[in-house]
C-alpha positions in Angstrom: 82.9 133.8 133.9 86.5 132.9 133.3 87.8 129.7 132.2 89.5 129.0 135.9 86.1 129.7 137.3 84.3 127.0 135.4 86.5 124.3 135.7 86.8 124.9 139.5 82.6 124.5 139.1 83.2 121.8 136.9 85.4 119.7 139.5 82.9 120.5 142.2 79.9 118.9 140.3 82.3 115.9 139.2 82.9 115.3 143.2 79.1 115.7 143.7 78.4 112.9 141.6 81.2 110.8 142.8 79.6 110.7 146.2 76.1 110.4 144.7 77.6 107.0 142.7 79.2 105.8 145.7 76.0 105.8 147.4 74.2 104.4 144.9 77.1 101.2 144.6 76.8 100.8 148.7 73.3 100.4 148.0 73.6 97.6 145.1 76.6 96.0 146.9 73.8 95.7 149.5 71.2 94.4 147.6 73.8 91.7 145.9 73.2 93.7 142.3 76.4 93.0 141.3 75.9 93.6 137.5 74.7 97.4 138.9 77.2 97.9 141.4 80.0 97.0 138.5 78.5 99.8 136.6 78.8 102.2 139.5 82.5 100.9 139.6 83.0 101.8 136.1 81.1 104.9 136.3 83.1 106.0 139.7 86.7 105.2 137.7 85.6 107.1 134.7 84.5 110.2 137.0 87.6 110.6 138.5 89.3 110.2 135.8 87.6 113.4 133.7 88.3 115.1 137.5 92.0 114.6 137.3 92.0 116.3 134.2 89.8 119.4 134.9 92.0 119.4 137.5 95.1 119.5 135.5 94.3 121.9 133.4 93.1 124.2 136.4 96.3 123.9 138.1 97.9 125.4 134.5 95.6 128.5 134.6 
């Protein structure tokens, strides 16, 4: 599999999780677990974060 391949994989399962967190921070935001949906918040920012990048370097390839 070629590098372009697996980052394009990569970026998909990044997504994936973004949506799974976002779920799980509707859920605390919900519940009033604010110290849990902070960490989703953190978690969420640090996700899209490592996506930019795969996604940088994709767009190089």
């Amino acid at each position: 599999m070629n590098r372009k391949k697996r980052l394009e994989k990569g970026i998909e399962s990044i997504e994936e999780q973004i949506k799974i967190h976002e779920s799980k921070l509707k859920e605390a935001e919900e519940t009033g677990e604010e110290e849990l949906a902070e960490y989703y918040h953190k978690d969420i920012a640090r996700l899209e974060k490592q996506r930019k990048q795969k996604e940088e370097k994709f767009e190089k390839q």
